[in-house]
C-alpha positions in Angstrom: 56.7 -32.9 -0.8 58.6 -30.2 -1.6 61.5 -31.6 -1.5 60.5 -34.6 -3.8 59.4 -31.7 -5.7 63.2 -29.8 -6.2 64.6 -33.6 -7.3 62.3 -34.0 -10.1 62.5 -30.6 -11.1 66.9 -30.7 -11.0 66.2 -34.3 -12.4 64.4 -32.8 -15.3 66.4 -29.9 -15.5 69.4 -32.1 -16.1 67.5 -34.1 -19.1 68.4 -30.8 -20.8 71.7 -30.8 -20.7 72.6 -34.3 -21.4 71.6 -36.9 -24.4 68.7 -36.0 -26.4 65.3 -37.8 -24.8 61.2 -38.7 -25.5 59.3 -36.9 -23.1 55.8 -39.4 -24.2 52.4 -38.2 -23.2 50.1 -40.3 -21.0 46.7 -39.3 -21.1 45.6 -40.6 -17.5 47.3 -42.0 -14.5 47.3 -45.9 -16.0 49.2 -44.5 -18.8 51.7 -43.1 -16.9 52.4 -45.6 -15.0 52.9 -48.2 -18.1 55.2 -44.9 -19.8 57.4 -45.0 -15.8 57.8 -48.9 -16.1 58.3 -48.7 -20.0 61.7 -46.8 -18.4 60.9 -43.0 -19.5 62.9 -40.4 -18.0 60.0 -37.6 -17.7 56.4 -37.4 -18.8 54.5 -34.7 -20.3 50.7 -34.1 -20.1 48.2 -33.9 -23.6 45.7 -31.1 -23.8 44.1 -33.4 -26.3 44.4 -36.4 -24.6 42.7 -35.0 -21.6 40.1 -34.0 -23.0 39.6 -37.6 -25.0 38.9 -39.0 -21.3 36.7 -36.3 -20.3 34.6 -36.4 -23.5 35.5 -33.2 -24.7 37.3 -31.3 -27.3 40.9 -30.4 -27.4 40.6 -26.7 -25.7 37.0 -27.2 -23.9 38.9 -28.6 -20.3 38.6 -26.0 -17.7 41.8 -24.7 -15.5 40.5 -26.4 -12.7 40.1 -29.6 -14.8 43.5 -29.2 -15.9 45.4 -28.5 -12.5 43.6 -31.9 -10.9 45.2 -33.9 -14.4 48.8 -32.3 -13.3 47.9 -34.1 -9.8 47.1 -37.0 -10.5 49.7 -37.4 -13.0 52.6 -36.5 -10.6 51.1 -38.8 -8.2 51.2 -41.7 -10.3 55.2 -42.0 -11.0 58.4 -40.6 -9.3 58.7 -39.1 -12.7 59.4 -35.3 -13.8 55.8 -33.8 -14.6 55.5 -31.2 -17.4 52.0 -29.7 -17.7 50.5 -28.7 -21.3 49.1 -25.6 -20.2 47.6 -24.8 -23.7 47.5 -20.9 -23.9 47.4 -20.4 -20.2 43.6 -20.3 -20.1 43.3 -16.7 -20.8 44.9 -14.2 -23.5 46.4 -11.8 -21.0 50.3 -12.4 -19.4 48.5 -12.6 -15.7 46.3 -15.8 -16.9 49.9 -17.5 -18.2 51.6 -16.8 -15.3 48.9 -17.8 -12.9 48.7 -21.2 -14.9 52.5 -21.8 -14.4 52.1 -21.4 -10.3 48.2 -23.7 -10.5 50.8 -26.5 -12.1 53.5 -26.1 -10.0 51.7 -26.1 -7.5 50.1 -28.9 -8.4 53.4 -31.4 -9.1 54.6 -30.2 -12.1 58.1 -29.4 -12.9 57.4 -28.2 -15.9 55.2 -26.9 -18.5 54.0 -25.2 -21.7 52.4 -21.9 -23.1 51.6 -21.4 -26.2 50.8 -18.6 -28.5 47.4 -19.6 -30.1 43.6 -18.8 -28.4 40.9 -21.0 -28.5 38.9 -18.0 -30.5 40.8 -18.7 -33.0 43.4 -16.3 -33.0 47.8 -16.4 -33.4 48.7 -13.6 -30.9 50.6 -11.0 -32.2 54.7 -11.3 -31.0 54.7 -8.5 -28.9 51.9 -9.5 -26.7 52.7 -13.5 -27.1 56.4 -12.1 -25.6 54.8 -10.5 -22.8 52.5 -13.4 -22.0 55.8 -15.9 -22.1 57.4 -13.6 -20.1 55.3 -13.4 -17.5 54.9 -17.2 -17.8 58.9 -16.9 -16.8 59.0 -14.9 -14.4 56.2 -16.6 -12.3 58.2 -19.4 -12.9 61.5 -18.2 -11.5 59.8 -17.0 -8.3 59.3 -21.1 -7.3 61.1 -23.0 -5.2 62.8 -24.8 -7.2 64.0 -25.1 -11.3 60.8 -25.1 -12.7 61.4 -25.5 -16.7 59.3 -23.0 -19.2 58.6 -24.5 -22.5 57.0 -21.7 -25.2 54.9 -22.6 -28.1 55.0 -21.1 -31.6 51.4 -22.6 -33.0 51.9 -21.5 -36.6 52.5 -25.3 -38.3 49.4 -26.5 -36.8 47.2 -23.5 -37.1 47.1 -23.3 -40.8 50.0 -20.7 -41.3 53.1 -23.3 -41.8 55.3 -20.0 -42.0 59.2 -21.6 -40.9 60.4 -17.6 -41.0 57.5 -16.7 -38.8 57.9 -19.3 -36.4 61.5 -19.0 -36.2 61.3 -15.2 -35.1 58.4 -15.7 -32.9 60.8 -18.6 -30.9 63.7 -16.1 -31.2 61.3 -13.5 -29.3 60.5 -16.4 -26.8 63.9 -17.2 -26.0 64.7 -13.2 -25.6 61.4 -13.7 -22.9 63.5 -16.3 -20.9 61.7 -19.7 -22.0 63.7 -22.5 -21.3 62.8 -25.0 -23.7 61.3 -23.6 -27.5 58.7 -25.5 -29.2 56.9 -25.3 -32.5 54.6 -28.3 -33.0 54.3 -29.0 -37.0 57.5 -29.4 -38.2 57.9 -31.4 -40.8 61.3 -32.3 -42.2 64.8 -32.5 -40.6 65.4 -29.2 -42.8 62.7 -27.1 -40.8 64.4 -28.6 -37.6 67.3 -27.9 -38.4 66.6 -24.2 -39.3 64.7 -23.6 -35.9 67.5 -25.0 -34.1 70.5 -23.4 -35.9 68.5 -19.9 -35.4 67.9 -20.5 -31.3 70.5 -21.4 -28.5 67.6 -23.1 -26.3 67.1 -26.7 -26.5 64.1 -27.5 -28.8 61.4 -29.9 -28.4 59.8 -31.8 -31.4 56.6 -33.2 -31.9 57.0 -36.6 -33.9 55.1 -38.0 -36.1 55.1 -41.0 -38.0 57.6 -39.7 -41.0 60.6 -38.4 -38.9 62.7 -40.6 -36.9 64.3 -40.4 -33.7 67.9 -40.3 -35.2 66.7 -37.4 -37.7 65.2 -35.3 -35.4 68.0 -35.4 -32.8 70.8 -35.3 -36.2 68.4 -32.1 -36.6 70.2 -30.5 -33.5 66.5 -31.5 -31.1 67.0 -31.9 -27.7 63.6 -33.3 -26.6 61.2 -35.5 -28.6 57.3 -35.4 -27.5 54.1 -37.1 -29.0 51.6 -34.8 -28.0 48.2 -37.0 -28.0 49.4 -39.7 -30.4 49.9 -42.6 -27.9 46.2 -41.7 -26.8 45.1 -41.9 -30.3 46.9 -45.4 -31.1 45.3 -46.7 -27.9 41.5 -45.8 -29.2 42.6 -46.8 -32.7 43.4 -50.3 -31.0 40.2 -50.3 -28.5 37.7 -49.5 -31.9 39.7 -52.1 -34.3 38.8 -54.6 -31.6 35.2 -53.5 -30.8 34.3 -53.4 -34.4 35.4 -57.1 -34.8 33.3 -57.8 -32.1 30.1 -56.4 -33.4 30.8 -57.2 -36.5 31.7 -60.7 -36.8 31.5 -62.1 -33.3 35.4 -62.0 -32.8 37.1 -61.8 -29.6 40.5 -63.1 -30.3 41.7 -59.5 -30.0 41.2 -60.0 -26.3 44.3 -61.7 -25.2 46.3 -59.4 -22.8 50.2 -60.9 -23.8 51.8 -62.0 -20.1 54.2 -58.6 -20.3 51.6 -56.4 -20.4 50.1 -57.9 -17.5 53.3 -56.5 -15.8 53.5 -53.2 -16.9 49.4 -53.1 -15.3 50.9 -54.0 -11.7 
């Protein structure tokens, strides 16, 4: 196991450093297995799309919740594992770290802290730098290369400040994260502004307005959907269902032949 464990993590590790790649987010073991056979390089877990299967909120899933997620996850694929670890599951530096070693420990290779609590709070910089730091340091006391990603939450937590979130990801990258990450961003010109004012490779979240070719143009590294792909599967499941009760319509039902494949 561990060794398995060291592969993915150098396997990972090396995504970094060579062409710019989608990390996509399954939300269940299925998922990820369609994602491995789909011919991803690494997989990435969603807070929100977690909860979705649990029939919860984004931010009600417990640690424990979390950690068996990360499991089942790294069990489904050969594939590098990166846990969203939301804020850590506590506001002080111990609770981050501690999540970093549950995930590891779990599969992952990887993972995220962020700088938002579910209270409804933006930490201040100095104490969302300790908390990442920590998050680091537990992180380089593994086994293996285990890759720290550090969220600045501003863009999605009503306070789209660019200067803001540029200084918090400069503090972040002073803390030893590996990977900076500010979910939100808009525009190639924010990108590029984030990425021109860190030396760390930076992950995006994309949306439906940015393309591949302008975020990695940008200077991005890594490109993740956060939920989305759990949210265009529902989409799909209640367009279907609707025309069911509605007017008595099943063609939606027809499973084309190479999906059938990707489900073996």
């Amino acid at each position: 196991m561990e060794l398995i464990q060291k592969q993915k993590a150098e396997a990972f590790r090396a995504l970094h450093e060579a062409d710019p790649f989608i990390i996509p987010n399954p939300w269940d073991a299925g998922s990820a297995r369609v994602l491995a056979k789909l011919g991803f390089k690494a997989l990435a877990s969603t807070s929100s799309g977690l909860a979705f299967t649990l029939g919860l909120s984004d931010g009600e899933v417990t640690p424990d919740q979390v950690i068996d997620h990360v499991r089942k996850l790294d069990l489904a694929t050969n594939l590098p594992v990166s846990a969203d670890l939301e804020n850590g599951y506590g506001p002080e530096p111990a609770a981050a770290a501690t999540a970093v070693t549950r995930a590891a420990e779990a599969g992952a290779v990887g993972g995220s802290i962020e700088d938002y609590d579910p209270a409804g709070e933006i930490y201040g910089v100095d104490h969302a730098f300790e908390r990442v730091a920590a998050a680091c340091e537990a992180a380089r006391g593994l086994s293996f290369p285990f890759v720290l990603t550090a969220r600045a939450e501003n863009h999605i937590r009503g306070n789209p400040d660019l200067d803001d979130t540029i200084a918090r990801l400069q503090a972040y990258e002073r803390a030893g994260a590996d990977v900076l990450y500010a979910p939100g961003l808009r525009s190639g010109d924010e990108i590029r502004a984030v990425c021109k004012a860190t030396s760390k490779p930076v992950n995006v979240l994309a949306h439906a307005g940015l393309s591949m070719s302008e975020i990695t143009e940008a200077g991005a590294q890594r490109v993740s959907v956060g939920g989305s792909l759990t949210w265009v599967a529902i989409a799909a499941m209640a367009e279907a269902a609707q025309r069911m009760r509605d007017e008595g319509d099943f063609s939606t039902l027809v499973i084309p032949n190479d999906l059938e494949e990707l489900l073996r």
